[in-house]
Phi, psi and omega in degrees: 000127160330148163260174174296320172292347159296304157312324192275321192295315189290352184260307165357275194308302188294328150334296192291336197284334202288293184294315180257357134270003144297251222324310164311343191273293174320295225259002230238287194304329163299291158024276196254338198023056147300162171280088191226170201266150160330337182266329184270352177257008139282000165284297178317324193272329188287339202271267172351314180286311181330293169296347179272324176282318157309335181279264190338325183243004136357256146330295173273337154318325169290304173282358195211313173291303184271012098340269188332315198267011179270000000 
């Protein structure tokens, strides 16, 4: 079984992974200025929100909730 600092180091990571390929892909298709439709550079901005609130919510979920509910 996972300890809690694991999960956290592991969603932490799933955050970053999140965050920094929306951004590098956005920032890759600026670039090169391919052509791509409108929904995909809001998927891409929307993958970046994602990971920063997962980065962001982490800590206390891991840390302050699931303690709390054992």
């Amino acid at each position: 079984m996972w300890s809690t600092q694991s999960s956290q180091n592991a969603a932490s990571c799933l955050g970053l992974r999140c965050l920094r390929s929306g951004h590098s892909v956005s920032w890759g298709l600026t670039a090169t200025g391919i052509a791509v439709p409108d929904w995909e550079r809001a998927l891409l901005f929307d993958l970046e929100l994602l990971g920063i609130l997962i980065g962001l919510l982490s800590p206390f979920v891991f840390g302050v909730v699931l303690p709390l509910t054992e």
